[in-house]
C-alpha positions as CSV (number, residue, x, y, z in Angstrom):
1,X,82.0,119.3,78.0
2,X,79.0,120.1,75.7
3,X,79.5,120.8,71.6
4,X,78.7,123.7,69.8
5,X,76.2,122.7,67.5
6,X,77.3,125.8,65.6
7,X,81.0,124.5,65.1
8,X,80.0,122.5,62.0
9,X,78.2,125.3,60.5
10,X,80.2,127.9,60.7
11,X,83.0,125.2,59.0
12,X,80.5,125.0,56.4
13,X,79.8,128.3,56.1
14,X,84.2,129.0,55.7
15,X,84.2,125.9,53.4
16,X,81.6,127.9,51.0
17,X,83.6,131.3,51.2
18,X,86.6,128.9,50.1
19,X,85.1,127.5,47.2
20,X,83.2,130.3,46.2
21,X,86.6,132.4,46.0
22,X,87.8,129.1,44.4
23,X,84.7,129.6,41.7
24,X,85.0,133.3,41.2
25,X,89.0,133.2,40.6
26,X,87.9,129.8,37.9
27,X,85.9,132.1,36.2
28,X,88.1,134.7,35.8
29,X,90.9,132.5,34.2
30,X,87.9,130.8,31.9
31,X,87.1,134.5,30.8
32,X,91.0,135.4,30.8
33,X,91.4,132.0,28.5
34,X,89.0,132.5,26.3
35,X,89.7,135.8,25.0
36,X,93.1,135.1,24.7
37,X,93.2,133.9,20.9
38,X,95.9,131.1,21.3
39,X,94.2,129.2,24.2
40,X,95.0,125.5,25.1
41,X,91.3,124.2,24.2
42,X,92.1,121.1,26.9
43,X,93.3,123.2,29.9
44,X,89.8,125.3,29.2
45,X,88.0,122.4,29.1
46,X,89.6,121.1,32.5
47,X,89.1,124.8,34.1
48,X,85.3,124.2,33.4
49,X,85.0,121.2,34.6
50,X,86.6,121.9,37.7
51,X,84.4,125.1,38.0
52,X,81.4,122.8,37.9
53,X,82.9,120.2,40.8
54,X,83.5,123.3,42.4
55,X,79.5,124.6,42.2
56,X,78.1,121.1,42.8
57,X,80.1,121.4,46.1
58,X,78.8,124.4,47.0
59,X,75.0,123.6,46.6
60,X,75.7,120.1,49.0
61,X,77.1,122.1,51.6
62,X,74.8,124.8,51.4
63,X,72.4,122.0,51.1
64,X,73.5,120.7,54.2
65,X,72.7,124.0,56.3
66,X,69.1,124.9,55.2
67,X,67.2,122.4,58.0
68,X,64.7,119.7,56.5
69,X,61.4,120.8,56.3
70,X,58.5,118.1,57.5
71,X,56.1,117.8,54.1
């Protein structure tokens, strides 16, 4: 039986929709947090930081499906 040698790319592809969802709903509490006056200044700080982990994912796997270019 032969692979797909789409298969992994199209995981890709849902694993990006994932975290970008997981990104957009991040910054949506940030924004939510920070208007609030009475916010918890170390659960903001730990919202961000997973918001970044979150982006830095996203560029390696979008990394992963642009194909590398012969210089």
């Amino acid at each position: 039986m032969f692979s797909d040698p789409y298969q992994p790319q199209e995981a890709i592809k849902r694993r990006i929709a994932e975290l970008a969802l997981e990104h957009r709903g991040l910054d949506t509490m940030i924004e939510a947090l920070s208007r609030d006056g009475s916010f918890d200044e170390l659960q903001l700080r730990r919202l961000k930081k997973r918001k970044l982990q979150v982006k830095d994912a996203i560029v390696v796997l979008q990394m992963q499906l642009v194909p590398d270019i012969l210089a």
